[in-house]
C-alpha positions, 0 to 999 in steps of 0.5 A: 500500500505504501509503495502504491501511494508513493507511485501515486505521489510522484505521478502527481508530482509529475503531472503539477511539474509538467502543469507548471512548465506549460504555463511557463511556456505559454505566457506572454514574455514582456521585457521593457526598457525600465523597471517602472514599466515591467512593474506596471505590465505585472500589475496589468498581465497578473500570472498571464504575463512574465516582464523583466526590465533591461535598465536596473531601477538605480541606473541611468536610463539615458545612457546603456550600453547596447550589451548582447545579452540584452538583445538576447533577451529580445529574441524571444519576447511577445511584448516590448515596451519602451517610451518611445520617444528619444530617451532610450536611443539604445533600444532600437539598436538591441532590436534589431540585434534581437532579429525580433521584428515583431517588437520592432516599433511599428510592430504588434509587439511594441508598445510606446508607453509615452503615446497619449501622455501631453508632453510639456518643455517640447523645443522650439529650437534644436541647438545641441549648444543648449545641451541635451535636448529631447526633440519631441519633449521632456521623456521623464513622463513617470514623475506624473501619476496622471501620465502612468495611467495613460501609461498602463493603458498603452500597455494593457492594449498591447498585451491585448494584442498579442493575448488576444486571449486575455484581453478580458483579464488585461482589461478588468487589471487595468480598471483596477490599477486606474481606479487605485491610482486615481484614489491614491492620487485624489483620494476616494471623496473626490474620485466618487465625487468628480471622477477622473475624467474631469480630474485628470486634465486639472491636475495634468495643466496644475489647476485642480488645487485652485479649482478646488479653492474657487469653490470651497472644496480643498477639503475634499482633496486627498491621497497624494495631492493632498500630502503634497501641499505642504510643499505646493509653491515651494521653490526648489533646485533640481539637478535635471530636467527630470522632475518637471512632470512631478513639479507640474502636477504637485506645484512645486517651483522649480527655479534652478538647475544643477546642470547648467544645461541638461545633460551639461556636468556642472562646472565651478562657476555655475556650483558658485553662481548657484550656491549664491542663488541659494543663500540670496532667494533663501531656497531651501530643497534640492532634489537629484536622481539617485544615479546622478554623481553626489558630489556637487549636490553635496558640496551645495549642501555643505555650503549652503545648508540646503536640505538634500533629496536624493532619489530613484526615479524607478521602481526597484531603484531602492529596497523595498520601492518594489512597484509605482505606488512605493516609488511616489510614496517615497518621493513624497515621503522625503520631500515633506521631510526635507521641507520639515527639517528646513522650516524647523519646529519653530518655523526657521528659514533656511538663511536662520538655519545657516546661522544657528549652524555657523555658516 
């Protein structure tokens, strides 16, 4: 008898092995170019879908090497996602090494997740003189909760080409995912209350926080938005041109740049023309993207006691930021502290802080 069940169990054994590797076999393989985008495709593909990311969530999405075992990973995906404008200039390349030329843009396999979003910084001149420009404008889109979610629905709709079969499933995730982000972003009062469709275009051109105030209802803001106004108005330095979306929406004011020009490395003079800035117009916050060199933003600090935000700009760029709604909530989470130790308990300015400190 007990020889009898131990044929039984590994025959089951067998059997769930074999379930396991046919569904391995039979998902839809999706590889994006950043993390951010992988995550998101997880939430929207559930266990239908396997994504992995060619960009680790602390590096530079701007600049890859174009290394063969990235094209390798292309041979075989269903779906490839990619901004789609000209911030991975290294991802066509890996695409055609890959031979896959149905992830090719154009193809049924491409997704460019930036189609949709309204650009903003779109320039009127392209001089390289004026450093690194973005011809069709500023690519940094996931800064932007609104921008994410046209984001997901470019990459549900994809899915849905490849899958047909899952289209159902990729539809009712999405719903989901565009429902918890709007909540998370407005809260539930005014999602139930407005819904997105009047929102999204307020909060996209930065006037949803005085639309509010018009007619007595700030009270009613919640989620994100709502943590984010103790620094709505706030001046702040940033190292690139890679917050705007984020400023935009949560009315930060961004009034300098490390870079003198995007993509430009800072020189002497312009750390000293800033550092004097920022003692002169008492700015209190400077914020840079985690993969940016410390050093100047450091000495800045230094000199000046200014509060220092250094951050991912994707998903996995920390431990523990494992999908979009961590990474936004990091982002807020250190800027209000960052704000906060710069006002004090007792309310001090930057130029009072500077002084207590000896500087």
């Amino acid at each position: 008898m007990a020889t009898h069940l131990s044929k039984n169990a590994v025959v089951m054994l067998w059997i769930g092995l074999l379930a396991a590797s046919a569904t391995a076999e039979a998902a839809v393989k999706v590889v994006a170019t950043q993390e951010t985008y992988a995550s998101i495709a997880r939430e929207i593909g559930g266990d239908r879908i396997v994504a992995e990311a060619i960009v680790e969530g602390a590096a530079d999405v701007h600049f890859v090497k174009p290394k063969p075992s990235y094209a390798v990973m292309l041979q075989d995906a269903d779906l490839f996602i990619s901004t789609g404008l000209d911030l991975e200039l290294w991802a066509p390349v890996l695409v055609n090494k890959s031979g896959n030329r149905a992830i090719a843009d154009g193809g049924a396999g491409y997704v460019a997740a930036a189609h949709g979003v309204e650009l903003m910084e779109k320039p009127t001149s392209l001089d390289r003189s004026a450093g690194d420009v973005h011809i069709f404008g500023n690519p940094h889109i996931q800064t932007s909760p609104v921008n994410m979610s046209v984001v997901a629905a470019n990459i549900a709709t994809g899915l849905c080409k490849v899958d047909p079969q899952g289209c159902a499933v990729y539809r009712a995730n999405l719903a989901a995912f565009q429902d918890r982000l709007a909540r998370r972003l407005y809260g539930d009062v005014l999602v139930e209350l407005l819904g997105t469709a009047t929102l999204d275009p307020l909060a996209r051109s930065g006037r949803l926080v005085s639309f509010l105030e018009e007619r007595g209802r700030l009270a009613d803001l919640g989620g994100w938005l709502a943590e984010g106004l103790p620094f709505r108005g706030r001046p702040v330095i940033c190292y690139h041109r890679d917050w705007t979306y984020f400023a935009s929406l949560f009315g930060l004011i961004v009034v300098d740049y490390v870079e003198p020009k995007p993509g430009i490395p800072p020189t002497a003079r312009h750390v000293a023309e800033l550092i004097e800035r920022i003692e002169r117009e008492d700015i209190g916050v400077l914020v840079s993207a985690n993969y940016f060199e410390r050093s100047k933003p450091q000495l800045i600090a230094d000199r000046t006691g200014i509060a220092p935000v250094v951050v991912p700009m994707s998903v996995g760029g920390e431990p523990g930021v494992e999908t979009y709604f961590d990474l936004v909530d990091l982002w807020i989470a250190r800027l209000r502290e960052a704000f906060a130790r710069v006002d004090g308990e007792g309310g001090l300015t930057v130029a009072q802080l500077r002084g207590a400190d000896g500087r």
